[in-house]
C-alpha positions as CSV (number, residue, x, y, z in Angstrom):
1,X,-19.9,15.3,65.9
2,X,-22.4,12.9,64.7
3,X,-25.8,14.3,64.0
4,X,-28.7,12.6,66.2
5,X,-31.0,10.4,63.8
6,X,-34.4,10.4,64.1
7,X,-37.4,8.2,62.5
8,X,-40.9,9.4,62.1
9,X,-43.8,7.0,61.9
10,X,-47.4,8.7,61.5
11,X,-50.0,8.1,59.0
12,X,-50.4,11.5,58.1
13,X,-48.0,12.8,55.3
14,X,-48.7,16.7,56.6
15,X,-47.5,16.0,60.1
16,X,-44.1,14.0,58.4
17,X,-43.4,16.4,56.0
18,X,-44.0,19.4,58.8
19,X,-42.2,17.7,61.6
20,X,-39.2,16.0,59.1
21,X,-38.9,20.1,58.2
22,X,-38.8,21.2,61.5
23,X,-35.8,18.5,62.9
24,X,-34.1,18.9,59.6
25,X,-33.9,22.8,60.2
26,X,-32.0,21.6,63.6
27,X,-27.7,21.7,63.5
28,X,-27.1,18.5,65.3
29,X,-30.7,16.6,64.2
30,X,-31.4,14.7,61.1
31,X,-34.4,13.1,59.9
32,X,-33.1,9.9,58.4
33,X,-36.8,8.5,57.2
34,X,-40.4,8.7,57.1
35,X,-43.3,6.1,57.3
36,X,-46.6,5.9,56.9
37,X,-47.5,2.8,59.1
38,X,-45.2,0.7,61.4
39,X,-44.8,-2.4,59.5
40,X,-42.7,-0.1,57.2
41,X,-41.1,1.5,60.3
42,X,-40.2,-1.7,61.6
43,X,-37.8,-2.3,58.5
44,X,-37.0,1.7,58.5
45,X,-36.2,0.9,62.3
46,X,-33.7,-1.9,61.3
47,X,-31.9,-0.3,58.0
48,X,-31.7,3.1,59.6
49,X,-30.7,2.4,63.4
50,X,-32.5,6.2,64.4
51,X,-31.4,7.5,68.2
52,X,-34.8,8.5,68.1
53,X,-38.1,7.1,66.7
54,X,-41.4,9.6,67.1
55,X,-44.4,7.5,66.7
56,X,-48.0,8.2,65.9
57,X,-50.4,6.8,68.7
58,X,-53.3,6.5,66.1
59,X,-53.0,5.0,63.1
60,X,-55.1,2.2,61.3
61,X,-54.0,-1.4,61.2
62,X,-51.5,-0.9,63.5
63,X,-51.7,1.7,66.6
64,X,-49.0,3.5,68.4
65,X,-49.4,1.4,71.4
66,X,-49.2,-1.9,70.0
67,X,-46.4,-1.3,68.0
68,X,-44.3,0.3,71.0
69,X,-45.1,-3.2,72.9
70,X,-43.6,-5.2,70.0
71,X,-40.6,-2.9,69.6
72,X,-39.9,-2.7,73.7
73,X,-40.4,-6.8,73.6
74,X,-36.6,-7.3,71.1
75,X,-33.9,-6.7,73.2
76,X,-31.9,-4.2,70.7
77,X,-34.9,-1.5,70.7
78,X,-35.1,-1.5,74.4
79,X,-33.2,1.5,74.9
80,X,-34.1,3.2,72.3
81,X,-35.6,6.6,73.1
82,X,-39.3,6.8,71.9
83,X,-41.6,9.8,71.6
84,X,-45.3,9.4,71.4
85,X,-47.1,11.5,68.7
86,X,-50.6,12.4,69.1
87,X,-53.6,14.6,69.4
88,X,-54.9,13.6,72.8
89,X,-54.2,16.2,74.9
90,X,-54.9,14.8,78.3
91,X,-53.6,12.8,81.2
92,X,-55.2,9.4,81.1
93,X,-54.1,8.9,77.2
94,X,-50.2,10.3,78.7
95,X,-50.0,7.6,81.3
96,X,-51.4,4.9,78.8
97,X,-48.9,5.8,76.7
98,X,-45.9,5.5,79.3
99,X,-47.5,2.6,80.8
100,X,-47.0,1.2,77.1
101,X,-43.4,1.8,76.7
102,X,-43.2,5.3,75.6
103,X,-40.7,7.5,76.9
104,X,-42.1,10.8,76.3
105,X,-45.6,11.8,75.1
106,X,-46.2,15.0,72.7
107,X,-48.7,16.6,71.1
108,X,-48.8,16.6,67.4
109,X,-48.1,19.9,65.7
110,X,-46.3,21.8,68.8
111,X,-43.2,21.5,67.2
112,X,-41.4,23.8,69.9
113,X,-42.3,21.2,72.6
114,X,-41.3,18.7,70.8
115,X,-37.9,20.3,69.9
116,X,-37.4,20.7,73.4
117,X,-37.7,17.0,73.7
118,X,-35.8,16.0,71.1
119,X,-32.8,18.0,72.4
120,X,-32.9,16.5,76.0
121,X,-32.7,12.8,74.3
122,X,-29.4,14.2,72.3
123,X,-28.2,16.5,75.5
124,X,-28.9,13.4,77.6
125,X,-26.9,11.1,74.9
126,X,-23.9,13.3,75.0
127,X,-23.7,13.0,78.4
128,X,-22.9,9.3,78.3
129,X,-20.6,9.6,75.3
C-alpha cells in the first residue's frame, strides 16, 4: 500500500519540523516536503503531487486564505484535501476559512487532532480506491 503524501506550508520552521516529525512517525503517512511560504508550495505542490497539503492561515506576503483561493481556482487542486493550520481558536476564523476553500480547520500544535484528521482524509481515500 501506498503511503499518503502530505505537504506542509507554514512560515514557521518549529511547527514544520514538529508536525513533519509527528506524520513521519505515522505507518501509512509521509511527509514528502516542507515550505516556508506558498510561492514555494505552489512548485512543492506541482513536483510533489501530496494527497494532502496542511497550510498556514498566517503567513506574510502571502496568507493562508489567499493562497487556498488560487489553488481551488486550477482545476487539478480542486479535489485535493486541504487542512487549515493556525492559532485562531474560534468560530468566526473556522467558517472564514471553509468559506475560503478549506476542508478542515486545525489548530496549530495539537498534533493528536490533527492526526485524527489526517487519517479520515487517508480512511476516506481508501474507501474510493
Amino acid at each position: 500500500m501506498n503511503k499518503i503524501k502530505v505537504l506542509i506550508i507554514d512560515d514557521s520552521a518549529l511547527v514544520r519540523k514538529v508536525l513533519a516529525e509527528t506524520i513521519n512517525s505515522t505507518i501509512d503517512i509521509t511527509v514528502v516536503g516542507t515550505a516556508a511560504n506558498p510561492f514555494i508550495g505552489r512548485d512543492m505542490i506541482v513536483q510533489f503531487k501530496p494527497d494532502v497539503l496542511l497550510l498556514d492561515i498566517e503567513m506574510p506576503k502571502m496568507d493562508g486564505l489567499e493562497f487556498i483561493k488560487s489553488v481551488r481556482a486550477e482545476d487539478k487542486f480542486k479535489n485535493l484535501p486541504v487542512i487549515a493550520l493556525t492559532s485562531l481558536d474560534d468560530e468566526e476564523h473556522r467558517q472564514i476559512a471553509l468559506a475560503a476553500g478549506f476542508d478542515y480547520y486545525e489548530i496549530k500544535l495539537k498534533e493528536q487532532e490533527l492526526m485524527k484528521t489526517v487519517k479520515k482524509i487517508l480512511a476516506e481515500a481508501r474507501s474510493v480506491m
